[in-house]
C-alpha positions in Angstrom: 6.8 -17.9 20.5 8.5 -17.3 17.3 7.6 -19.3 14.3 8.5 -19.0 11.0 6.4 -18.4 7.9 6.5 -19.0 4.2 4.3 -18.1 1.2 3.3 -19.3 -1.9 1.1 -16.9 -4.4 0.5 -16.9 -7.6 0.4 -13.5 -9.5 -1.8 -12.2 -13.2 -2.4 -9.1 -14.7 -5.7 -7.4 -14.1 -6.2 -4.8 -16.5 -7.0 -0.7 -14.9 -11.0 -0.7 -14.4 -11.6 3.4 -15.6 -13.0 4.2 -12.3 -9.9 2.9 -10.4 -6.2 3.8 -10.0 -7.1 6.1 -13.5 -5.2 9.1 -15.0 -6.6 12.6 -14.4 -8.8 14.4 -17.2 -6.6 17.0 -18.5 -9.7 18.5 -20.5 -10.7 19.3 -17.1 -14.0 17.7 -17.3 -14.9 17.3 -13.6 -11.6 15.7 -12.4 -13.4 12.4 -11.6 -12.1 9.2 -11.6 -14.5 8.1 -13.7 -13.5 10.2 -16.7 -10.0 9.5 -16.1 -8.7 8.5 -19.5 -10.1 5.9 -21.4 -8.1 2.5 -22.1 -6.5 2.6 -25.0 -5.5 -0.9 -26.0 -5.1 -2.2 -23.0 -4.4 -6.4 -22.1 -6.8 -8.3 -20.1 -6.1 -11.3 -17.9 -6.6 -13.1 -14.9 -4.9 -12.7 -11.8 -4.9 -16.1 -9.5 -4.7 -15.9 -6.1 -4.6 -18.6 -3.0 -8.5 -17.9 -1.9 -11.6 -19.0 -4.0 -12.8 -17.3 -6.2 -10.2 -15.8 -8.1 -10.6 -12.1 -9.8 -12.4 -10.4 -12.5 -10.6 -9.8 -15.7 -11.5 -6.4 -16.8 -9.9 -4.6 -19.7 -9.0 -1.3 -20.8 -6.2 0.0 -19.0 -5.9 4.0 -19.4 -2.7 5.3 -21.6 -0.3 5.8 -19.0 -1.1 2.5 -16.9 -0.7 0.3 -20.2 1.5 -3.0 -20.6 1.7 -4.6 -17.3 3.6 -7.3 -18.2 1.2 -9.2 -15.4 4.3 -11.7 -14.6 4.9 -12.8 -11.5 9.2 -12.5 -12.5 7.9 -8.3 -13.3 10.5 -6.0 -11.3 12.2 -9.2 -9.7 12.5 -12.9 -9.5 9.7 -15.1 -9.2 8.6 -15.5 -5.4 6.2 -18.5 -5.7 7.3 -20.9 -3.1 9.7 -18.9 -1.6 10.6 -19.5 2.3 10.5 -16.1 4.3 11.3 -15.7 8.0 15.0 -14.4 8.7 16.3 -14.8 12.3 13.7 -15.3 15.0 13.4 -12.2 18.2 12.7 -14.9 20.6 10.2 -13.5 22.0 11.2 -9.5 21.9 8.5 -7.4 22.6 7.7 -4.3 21.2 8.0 -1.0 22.2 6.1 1.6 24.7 3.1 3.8 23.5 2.5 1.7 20.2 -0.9 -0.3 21.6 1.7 -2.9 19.9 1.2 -7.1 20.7 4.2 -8.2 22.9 4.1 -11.4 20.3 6.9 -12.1 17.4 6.9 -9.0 15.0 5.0 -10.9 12.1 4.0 -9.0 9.0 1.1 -10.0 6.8 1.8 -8.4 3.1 -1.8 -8.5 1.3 -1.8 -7.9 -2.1 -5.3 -8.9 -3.5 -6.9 -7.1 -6.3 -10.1 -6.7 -7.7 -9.5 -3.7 -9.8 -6.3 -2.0 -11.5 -3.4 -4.2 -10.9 0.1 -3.1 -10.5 2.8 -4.8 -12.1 5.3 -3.5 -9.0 3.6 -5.8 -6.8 6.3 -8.6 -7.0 9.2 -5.9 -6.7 7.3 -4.7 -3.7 7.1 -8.2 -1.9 10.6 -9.2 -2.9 11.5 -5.6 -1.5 9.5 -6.0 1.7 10.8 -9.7 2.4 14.7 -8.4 2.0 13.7 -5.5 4.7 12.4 -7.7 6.9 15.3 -10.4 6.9 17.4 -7.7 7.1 15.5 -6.2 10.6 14.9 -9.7 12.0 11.0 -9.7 11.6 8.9 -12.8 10.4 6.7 -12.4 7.3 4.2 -13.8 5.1 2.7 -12.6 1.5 -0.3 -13.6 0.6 -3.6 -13.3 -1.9 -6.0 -15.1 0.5 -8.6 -13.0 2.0 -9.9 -15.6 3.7 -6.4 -15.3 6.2 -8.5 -11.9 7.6 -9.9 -14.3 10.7 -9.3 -14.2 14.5 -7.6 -17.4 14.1 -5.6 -15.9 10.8 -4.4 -12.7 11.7 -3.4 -13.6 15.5 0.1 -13.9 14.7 0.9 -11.2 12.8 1.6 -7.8 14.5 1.2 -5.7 11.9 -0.9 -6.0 8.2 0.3 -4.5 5.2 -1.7 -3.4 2.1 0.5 -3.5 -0.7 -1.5 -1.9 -4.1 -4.5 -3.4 -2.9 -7.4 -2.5 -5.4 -11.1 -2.8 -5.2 -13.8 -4.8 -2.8 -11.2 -7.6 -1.4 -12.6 -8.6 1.7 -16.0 -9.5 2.6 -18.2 -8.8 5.8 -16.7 -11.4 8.0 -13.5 -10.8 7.0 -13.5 -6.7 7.4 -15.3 -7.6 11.0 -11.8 -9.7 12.1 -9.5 -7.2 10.5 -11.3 -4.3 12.5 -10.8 -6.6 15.7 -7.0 -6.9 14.6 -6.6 -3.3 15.1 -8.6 -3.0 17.8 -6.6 -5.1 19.7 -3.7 -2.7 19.3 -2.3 -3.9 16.2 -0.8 -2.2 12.9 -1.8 -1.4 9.7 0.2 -0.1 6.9 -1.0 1.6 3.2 1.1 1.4 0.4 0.5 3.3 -3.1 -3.4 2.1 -3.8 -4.0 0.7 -0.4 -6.4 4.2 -0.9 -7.6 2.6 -3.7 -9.5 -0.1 -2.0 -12.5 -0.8 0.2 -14.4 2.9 -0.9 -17.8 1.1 0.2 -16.2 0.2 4.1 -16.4 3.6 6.2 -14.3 2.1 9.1 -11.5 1.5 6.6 -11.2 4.5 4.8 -10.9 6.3 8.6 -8.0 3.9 9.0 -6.0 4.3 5.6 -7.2 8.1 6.2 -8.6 9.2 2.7 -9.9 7.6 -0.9 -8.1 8.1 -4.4 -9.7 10.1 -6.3 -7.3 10.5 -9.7 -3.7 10.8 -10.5 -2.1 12.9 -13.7 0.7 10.6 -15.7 4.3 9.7 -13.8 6.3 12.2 -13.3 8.7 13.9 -11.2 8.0 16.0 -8.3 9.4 17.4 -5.4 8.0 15.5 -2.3 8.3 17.9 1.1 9.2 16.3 4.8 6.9 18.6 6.9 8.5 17.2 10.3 11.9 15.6 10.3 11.3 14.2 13.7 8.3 12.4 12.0 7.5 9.0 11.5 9.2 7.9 8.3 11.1 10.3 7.0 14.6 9.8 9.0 17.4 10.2 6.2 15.1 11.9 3.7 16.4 15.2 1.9 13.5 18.2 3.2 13.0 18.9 -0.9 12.7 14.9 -2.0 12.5 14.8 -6.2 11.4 11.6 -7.2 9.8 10.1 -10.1 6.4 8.2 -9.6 2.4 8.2 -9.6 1.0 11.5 -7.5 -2.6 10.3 -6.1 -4.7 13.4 -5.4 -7.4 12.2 -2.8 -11.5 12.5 -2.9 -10.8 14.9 0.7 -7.9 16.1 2.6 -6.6 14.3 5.3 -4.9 16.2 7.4 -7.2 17.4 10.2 -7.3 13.5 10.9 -3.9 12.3 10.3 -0.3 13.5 11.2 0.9 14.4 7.8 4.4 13.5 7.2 5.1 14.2 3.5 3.7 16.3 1.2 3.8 17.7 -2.9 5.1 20.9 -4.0 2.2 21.2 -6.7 4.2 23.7 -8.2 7.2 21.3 -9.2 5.2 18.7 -11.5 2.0 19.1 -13.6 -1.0 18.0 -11.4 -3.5 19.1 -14.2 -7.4 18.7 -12.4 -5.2 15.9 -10.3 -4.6 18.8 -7.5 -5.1 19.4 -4.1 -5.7 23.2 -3.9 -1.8 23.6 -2.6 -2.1 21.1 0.0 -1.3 18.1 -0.9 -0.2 15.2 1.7 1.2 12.1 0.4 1.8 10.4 3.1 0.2 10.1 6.7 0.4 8.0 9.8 -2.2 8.4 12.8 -3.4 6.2 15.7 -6.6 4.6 14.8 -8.8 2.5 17.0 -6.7 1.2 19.6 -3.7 0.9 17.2 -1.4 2.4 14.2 -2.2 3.7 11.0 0.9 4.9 8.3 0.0 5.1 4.7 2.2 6.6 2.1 1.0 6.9 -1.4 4.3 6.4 -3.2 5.4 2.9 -4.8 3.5 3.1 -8.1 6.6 2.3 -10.0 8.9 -0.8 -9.7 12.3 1.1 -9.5 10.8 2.4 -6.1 11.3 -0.9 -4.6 15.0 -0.3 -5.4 15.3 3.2 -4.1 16.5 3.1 -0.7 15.0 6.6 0.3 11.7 4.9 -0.5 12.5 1.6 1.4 13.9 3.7 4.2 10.4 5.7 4.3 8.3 2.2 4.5 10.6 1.0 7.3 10.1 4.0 9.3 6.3 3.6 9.2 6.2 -0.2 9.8 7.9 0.2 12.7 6.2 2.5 13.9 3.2 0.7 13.7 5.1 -1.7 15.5 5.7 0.3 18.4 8.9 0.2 17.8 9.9 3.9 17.5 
C-alpha cells in the first residue's frame, strides 16, 4: 500500500573535524587523515537535527573545506516542511534478482552528521526529491537516527546515505539497519557515506571501503570500466569532471563490482593516491541485498549535473531491483 511521505529537517554547519573528510598532506608526511591539513580559520556551529541529542560543534575546517555557509537555503531553496511523494506505483513491485521488497519503492535520504559537514547536502536532497517525483517513487529526508527501527525502516525499500559523517547511529539502531538489508533491502553511499561508521565492521563491508584523505577539488578524468554496469548508462568512457577525489584506507575491488574509476594521471592526487587503481565508485550484493556507493557529490553544482544525477539513478535502482 502506497502512502505518501513528507519531511521536515532542520540543517547547521558543522565545522571539518582534522581526522574526517580532510585534505591530503602534500609534504607527504604519512598520507593520513589525521595530518590532513590543519584548519585554517574555519566557522563553528551547530547543526540541528529531528532526533535528540543534536551534534557536536567542532571547529577548524582544513583550507580547502572552508566557509560552508551551513544554511539550510546553500545550493537550493530551503526544504524545511516541504511535502515529498510524487505519484503513487499502486502497489508495483519490483524487479527479479534484486532480493528487492515487493512494497512501494520508498527512499529514506539520511543525512546526519557528527563530523565534517557538507554544505551540498540541501542541493543533494532537493536533487534527490526532483529524481524521485520525476521516477514516481515515494521519499522521505531525514536527521533522526532514531527512524533506523524495525518499525521505522519497514516502509522504505531502499536507504540512502547522503554525506553522512562520523558515529550517527548507535547499537540498536545499526542492529535494525543490518536487519533492513538482510531482509533484501537497498542501501546507497553517496560522497562521505565512506566517511562514517569506521568503528561498525558490518557497515564498512556494506559501503565497501573507509576514506582515508582527499587532495583539493579538482578536475579529473573519471573512467567507466563496464558500460553495461550499474550506473553508468549515458556516461562518456573518459568522464572530466570537477569535484572531491576520496582515496580509500584499502582497495575495494576484490569485494565490489567496480563501476568507475580515476585516471591518476589526469589530476594531482599528491599522497591522496591509489597506486594506479583507483575506484570511485562500486556497487555489490551484500547480505541478502544491494549495495552501490559512488564517491562523487562533494560539490553543490553536482546536484545540477545530469551526468551525475543520471549515475545516482542508475544505482538506486538498482538497489531497487529494478534493473
Amino acid at each position: 500500500m502506497r502512502r505518501a511521505l513528507s519531511f521536515s529537517f532542520a540543517l547547521g554547519l558543522l565545522a571539518c573535524g582534522e581526522t574526517h573528510d580532510a585534505p591530503a598532506n602534500f609534504a607527504g608526511n604519512g598520507g593520513s587523515a589525521a595530518t590532513g591539513g590543519a584548519g585554517t580559520g574555519g566557522t563553528s556551529g551547530v547543526a540541528t537535527t529531528s532526533g535528540a541529542g543534536g551534534q557536536a560543534t567542532q571547529a577548524g575546517a582544513p583550507v580547502n573545506e572552508g566557509g560552508n555557509s551551513g544554511s539550510p537555503t546553500s545550493g537550493g531553496s530551503s526544504l524545511a516542511g516541504s511535502s515529498l511523494g510524487g505519484s503513487s506505483l499502486g502497489g508495483a513491485s519490483a524487479g527479479e534478482g534484486g532480493g528487492a521488497p515487493t512494497e512501494p519503492l520508498s527512499l529514506l535520504i539520511f543525512s546526519k552528521t557528527a563530523e565534517y559537514r557538507h554544505d551540498s547536502i540541501p542541493a543533494g536532497i532537493e536533487a534527490l526529491t526532483k529524481l524521485a517525483g520525476e521516477r514516481g517513487w515515494q521519499v522521505d529526508a531525514t536527521e533522526d537516527s532514531s527512524r533506523f527501527s524495525d518499525t521505522g525502516l519497514a516502509g522504505y525499500g531502499a536507504v540512502i546515505f547522503l554525506s553522512t559523517t562520523g558515529d550517527v547511529l548507535d547499537d540498536d539502531q545499526q542492529a535494525a539497519f543490518e536487519r533492513f538489508i538482510r531482509g533484501g533491502r537497498g542501501f546507497v553511499g553517496i560522497h562521505s557515506a565512506t566517511d562514517t561508521e569506521y568503528d561498525w565492521a558490518w557497515y564498512g563491508a556494506l559501503v565497501g571501503a573507509y576514506f582515508r584523505e582527499h587532495p583539493a577539488v579538482q578536475a579529473a578524468d573519471v573512467l567507466v570500466e563496464d558500460g553495461a554496469s550499474v550506473g553508468v548508462s549515458g556516461l562518456p568512457k573518459h568522464w572530466n569532471r570537477t569535484d572531491e577525489w576520496y582515496a580509500f584506507r584499502s582497495n575495494p575491488r576484490a569485494n565490489v563490482s567496480v563501476l568507475l574509476s580515476l585516471d591518476e594521471s589526469s589530476y594531482t592526487p599528491g599522497v591522496a593516491n591509489m597506486n594506479g587503481d583507483h575506484p570511485i565508485a562500486w556497487s555489490h550484493d551484500y547480505d541478502g541485498g544491494r549495495a552501490f556507493y559512488t564517491a562523487l557529490g562533494h560539490t553543490k553544482e553536482s546536484y545540477a549535473d545530469p551526468l551525475f544525477i543520471g549515475h545516482v539513478a542508475g544505482g538506486i535502482s538498482w538497489v531497487l531491483g529494478l534493473e
